[in-house]
Backbone bond lengths (Angstrom), bond angles and torsions (degrees), N, CA, C in turn:
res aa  C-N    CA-C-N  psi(-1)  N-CA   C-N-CA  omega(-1)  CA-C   N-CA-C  phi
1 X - - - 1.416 - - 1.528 108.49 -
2 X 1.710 109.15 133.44 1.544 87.24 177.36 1.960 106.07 -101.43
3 X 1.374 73.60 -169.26 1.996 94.30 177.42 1.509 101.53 -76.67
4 X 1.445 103.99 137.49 1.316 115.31 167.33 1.428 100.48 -110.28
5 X 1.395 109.48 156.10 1.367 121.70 177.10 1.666 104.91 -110.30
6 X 1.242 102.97 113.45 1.739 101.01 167.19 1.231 106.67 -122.22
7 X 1.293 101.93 141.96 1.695 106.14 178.79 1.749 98.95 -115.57
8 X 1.429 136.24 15.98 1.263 127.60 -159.58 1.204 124.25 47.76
9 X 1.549 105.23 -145.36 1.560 121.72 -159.93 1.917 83.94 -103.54
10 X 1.140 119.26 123.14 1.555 118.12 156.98 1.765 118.64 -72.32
11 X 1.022 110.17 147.04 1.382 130.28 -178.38 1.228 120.52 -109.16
12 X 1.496 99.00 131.83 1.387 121.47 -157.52 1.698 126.45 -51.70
13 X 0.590 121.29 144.08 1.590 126.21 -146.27 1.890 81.91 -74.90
14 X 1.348 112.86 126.98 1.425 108.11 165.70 1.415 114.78 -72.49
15 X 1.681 98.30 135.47 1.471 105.21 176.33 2.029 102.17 -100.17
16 X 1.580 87.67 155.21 1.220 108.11 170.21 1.424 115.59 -35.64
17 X 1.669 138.54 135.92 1.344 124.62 154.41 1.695 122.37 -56.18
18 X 1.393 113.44 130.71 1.694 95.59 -174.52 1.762 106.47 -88.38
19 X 0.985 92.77 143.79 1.181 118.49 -175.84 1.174 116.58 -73.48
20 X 1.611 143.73 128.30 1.882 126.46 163.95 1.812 119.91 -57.96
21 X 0.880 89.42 107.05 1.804 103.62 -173.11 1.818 100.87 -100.74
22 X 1.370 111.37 6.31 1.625 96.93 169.61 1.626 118.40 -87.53
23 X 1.327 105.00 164.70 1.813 98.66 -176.54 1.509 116.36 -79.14
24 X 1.282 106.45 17.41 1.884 109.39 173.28 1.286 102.54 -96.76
25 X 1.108 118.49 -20.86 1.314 129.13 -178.51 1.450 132.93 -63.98
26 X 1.526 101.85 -18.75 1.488 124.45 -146.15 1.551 106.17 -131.90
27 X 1.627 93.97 -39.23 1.766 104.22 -175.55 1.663 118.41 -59.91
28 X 1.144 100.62 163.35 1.135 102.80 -175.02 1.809 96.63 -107.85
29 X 1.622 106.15 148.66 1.180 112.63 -161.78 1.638 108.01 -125.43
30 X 1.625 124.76 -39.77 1.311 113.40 139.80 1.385 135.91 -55.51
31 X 1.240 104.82 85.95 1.866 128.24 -177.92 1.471 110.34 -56.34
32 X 1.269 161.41 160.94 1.502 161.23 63.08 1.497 110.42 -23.69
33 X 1.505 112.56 95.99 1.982 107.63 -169.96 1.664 90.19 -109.66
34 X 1.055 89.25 -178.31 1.565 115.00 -157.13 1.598 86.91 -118.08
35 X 1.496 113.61 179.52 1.098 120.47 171.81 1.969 97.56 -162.43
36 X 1.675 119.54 144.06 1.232 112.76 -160.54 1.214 102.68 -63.63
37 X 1.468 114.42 -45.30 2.037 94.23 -162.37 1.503 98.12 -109.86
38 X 1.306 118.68 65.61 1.500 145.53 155.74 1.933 88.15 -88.07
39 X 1.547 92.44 139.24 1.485 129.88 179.80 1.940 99.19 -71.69
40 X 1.096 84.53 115.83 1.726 76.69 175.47 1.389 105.44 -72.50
41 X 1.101 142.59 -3.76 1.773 124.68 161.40 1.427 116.52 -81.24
42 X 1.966 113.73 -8.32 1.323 104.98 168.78 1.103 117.52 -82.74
43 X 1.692 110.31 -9.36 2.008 105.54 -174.31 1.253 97.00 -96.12
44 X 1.191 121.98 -30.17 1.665 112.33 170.86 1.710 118.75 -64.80
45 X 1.368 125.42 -10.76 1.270 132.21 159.79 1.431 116.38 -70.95
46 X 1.182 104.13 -57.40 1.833 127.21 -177.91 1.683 91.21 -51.67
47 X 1.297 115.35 -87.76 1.367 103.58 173.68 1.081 142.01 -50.87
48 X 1.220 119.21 7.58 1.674 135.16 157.34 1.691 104.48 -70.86
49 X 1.187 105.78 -53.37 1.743 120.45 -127.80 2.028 85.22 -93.77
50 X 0.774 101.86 -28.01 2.068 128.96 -171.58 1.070 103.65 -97.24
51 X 0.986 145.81 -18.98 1.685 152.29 147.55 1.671 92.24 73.28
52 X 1.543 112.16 48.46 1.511 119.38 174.21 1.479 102.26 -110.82
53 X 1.385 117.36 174.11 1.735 134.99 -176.98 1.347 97.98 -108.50
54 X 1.178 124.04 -23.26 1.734 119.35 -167.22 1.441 100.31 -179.78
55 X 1.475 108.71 -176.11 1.236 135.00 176.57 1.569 129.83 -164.57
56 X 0.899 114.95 169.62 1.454 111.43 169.87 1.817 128.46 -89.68
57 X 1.300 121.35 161.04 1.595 91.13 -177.03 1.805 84.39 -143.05
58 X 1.370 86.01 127.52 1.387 105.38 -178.44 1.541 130.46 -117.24
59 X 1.180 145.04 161.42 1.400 135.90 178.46 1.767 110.35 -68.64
60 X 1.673 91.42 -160.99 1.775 94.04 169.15 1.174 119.57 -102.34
61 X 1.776 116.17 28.47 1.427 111.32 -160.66 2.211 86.64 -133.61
62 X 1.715 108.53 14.07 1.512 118.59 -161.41 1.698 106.26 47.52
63 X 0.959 145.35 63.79 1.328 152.09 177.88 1.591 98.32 -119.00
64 X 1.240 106.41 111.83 1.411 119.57 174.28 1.876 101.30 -51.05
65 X 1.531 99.93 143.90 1.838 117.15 165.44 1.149 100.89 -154.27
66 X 1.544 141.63 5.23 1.464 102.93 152.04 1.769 77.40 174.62
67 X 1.445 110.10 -167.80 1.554 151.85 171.61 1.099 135.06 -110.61
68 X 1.573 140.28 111.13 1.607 122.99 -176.67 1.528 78.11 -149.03
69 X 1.702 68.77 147.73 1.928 107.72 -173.25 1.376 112.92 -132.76
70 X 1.152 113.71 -167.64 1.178 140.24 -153.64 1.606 108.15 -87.99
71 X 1.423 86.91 -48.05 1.806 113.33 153.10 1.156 133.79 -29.56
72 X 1.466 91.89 -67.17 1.923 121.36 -174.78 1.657 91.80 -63.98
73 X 1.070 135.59 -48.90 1.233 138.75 -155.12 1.583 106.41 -68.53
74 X 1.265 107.89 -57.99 1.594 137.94 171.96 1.656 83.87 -38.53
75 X 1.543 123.87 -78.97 1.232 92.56 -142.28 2.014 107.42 -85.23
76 X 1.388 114.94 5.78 1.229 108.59 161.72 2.047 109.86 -59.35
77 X 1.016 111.31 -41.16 1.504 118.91 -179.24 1.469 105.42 -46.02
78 X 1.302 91.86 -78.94 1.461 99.68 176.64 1.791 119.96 -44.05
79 X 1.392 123.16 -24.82 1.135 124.21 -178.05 1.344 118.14 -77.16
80 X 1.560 96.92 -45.37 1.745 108.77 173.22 1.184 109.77 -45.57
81 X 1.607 112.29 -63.13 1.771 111.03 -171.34 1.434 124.35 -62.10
82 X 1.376 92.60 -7.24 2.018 89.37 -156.90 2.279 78.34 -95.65
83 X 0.999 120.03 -39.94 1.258 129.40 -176.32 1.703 111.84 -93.71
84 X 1.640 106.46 10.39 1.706 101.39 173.95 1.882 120.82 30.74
85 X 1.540 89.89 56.91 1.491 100.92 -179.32 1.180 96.88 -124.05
86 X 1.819 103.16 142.09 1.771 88.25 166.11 1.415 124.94 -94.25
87 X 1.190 125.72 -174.86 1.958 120.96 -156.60 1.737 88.72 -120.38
88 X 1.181 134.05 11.32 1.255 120.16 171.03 1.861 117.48 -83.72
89 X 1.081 108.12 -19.56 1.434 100.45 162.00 1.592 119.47 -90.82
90 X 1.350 129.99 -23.48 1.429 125.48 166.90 1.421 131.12 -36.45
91 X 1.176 126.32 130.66 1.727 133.24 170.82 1.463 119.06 -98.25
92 X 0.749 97.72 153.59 1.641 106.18 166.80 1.474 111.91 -65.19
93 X 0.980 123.16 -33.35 1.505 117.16 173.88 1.586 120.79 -51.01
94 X 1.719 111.02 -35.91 1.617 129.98 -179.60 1.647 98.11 -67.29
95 X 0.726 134.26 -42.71 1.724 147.41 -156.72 1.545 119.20 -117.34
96 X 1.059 124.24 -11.23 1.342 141.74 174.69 1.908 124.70 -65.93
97 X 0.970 141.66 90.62 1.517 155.27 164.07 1.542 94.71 -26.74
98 X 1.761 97.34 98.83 1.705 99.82 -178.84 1.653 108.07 -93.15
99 X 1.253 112.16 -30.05 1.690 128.09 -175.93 2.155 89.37 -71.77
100 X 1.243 127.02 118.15 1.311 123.09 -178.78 1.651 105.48 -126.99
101 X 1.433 116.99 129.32 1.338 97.98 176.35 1.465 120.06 -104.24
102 X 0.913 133.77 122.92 1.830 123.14 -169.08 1.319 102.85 -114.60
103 X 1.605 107.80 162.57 1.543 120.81 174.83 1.280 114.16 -111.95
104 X 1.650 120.18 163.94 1.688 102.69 -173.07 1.601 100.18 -77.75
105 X 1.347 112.61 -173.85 1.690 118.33 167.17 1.599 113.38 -67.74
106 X 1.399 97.42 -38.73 1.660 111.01 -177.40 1.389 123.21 -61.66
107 X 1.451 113.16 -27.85 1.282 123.87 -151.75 1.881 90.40 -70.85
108 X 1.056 112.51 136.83 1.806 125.96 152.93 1.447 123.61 -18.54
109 X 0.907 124.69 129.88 1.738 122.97 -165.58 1.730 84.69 -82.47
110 X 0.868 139.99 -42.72 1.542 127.60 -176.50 1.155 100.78 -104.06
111 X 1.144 141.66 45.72 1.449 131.66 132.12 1.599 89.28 -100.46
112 X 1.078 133.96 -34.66 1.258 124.07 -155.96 1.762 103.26 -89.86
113 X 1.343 106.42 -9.88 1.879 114.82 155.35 1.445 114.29 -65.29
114 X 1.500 104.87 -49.62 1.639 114.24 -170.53 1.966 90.76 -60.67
115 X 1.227 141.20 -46.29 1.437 148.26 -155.54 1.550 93.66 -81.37
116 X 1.496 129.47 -48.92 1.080 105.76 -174.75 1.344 131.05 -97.80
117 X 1.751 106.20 30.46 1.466 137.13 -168.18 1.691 97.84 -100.24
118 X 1.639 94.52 -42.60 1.732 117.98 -171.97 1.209 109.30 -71.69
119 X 1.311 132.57 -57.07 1.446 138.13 173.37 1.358 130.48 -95.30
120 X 1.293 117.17 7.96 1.566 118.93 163.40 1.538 96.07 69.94
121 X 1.020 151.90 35.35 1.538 131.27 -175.61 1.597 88.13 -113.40
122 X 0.979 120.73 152.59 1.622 135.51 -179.34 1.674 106.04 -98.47
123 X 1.692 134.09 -22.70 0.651 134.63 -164.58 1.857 115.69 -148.57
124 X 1.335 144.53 125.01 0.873 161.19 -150.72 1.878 117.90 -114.69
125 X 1.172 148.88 102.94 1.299 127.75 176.12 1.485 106.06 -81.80
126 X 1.184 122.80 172.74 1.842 141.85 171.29 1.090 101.58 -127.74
127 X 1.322 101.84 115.06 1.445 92.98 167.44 1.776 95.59 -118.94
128 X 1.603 103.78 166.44 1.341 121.28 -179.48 1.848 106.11 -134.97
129 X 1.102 118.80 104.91 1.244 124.43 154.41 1.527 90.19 96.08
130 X 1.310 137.14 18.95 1.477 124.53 -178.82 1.511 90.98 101.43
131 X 1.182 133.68 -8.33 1.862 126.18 179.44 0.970 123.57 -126.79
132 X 1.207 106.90 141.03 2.075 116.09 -170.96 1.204 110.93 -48.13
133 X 1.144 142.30 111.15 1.925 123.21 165.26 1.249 102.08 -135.95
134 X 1.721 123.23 46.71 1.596 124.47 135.81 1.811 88.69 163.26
135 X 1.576 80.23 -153.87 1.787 92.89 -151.09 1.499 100.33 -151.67
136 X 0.641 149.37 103.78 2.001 146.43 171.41 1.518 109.75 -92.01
137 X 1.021 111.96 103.69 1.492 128.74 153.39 0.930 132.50 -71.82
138 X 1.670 139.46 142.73 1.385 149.11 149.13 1.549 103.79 -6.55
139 X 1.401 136.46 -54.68 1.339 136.93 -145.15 1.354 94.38 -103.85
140 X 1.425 120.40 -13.17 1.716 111.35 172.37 1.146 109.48 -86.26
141 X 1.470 111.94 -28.38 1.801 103.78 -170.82 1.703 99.04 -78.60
142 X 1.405 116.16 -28.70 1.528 114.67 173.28 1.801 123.08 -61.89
143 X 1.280 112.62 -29.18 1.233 123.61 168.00 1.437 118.77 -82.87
144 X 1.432 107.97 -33.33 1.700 101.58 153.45 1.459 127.02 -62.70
145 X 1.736 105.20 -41.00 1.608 92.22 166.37 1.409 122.00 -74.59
146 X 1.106 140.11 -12.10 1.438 145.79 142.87 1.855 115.47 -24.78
147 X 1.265 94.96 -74.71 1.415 111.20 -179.26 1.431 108.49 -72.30
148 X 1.686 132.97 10.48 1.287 114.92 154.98 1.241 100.15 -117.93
149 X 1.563 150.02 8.17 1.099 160.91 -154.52 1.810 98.98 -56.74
150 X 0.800 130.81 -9.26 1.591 145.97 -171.51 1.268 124.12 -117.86
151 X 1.942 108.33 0.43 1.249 97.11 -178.09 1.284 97.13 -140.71
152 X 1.478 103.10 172.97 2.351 88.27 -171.96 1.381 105.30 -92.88
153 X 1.158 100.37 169.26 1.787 113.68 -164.31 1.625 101.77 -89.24
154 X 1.373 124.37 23.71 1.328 101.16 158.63 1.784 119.77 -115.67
155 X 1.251 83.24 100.60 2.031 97.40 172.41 1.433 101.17 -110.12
């Protein structure tokens, strides 16, 4: 009698663990918010001290009203001097990005790369139900592609 060779039933090729690739996933959820008739030399502190570029500025109910940056600030500076005004009575409301564009929570962390490739904005709000509950940045969607660096880009 001879030897048979059995190798059984083979087993299924292990797949990769999938990873969360949505932008809730990624956002950041401890905010630095703004508020409208905040002193623009206090958001230029805050954003000193927070080592942020901007923020959002919202009511007392978290309901998004606008964006101020690093930008907005810059060109109050420049406005004061060129117009010899001083910046201690200014708000954030005067200087504040009222047009805001946000992404859903759901949306794809790399679709939401391809969007912030498209519109130049460095920073994104989420809102849920009409209310802020995070923020996705340039450096989150980069740390998400980090953390899939091992798996292929079609989700």
């Amino acid at each position: 009698m001879g030897i048979k060779n059995f190798m059984g039933k083979r087993a299924e090729p292990e797949k990769p663990k999938e990873e969360p690739i949505s932008v809730k996933d990624y956002m950041t959820e401890n905010l630095v918010t703004f508020r409208e008739n905040e002193n623009i030399m206090d958001v230029m502190e805050k954003l000193i001290k927070h080592g942020i570029s901007g923020g959002c500025v919202v009511n007392e109910n978290m309901e998004l009203l606008g964006m101020i940056s690093e930008g907005d600030c810059m060109k109050q500076i420049s406005d004061s001097r060129y117009y010899n005004m001083p910046m201690s009575d200014l708000t954030v409301e005067k200087r504040m990005v009222k047009k805001v564009e946000t992404i859903d929570g759901n949306m794809n962390v790399l679709e939401a790369a391809r969007k912030f490739t498209e519109l130049k904005f460095r920073r994104f709000p989420i809102l849920q139900d009409g209310r802020l509950i995070g923020q996705i940045s340039q450096r989150d969607v980069l740390r998400a592609a980090l953390k899939l660096k091992a798996h292929t880009w079609n989700y």
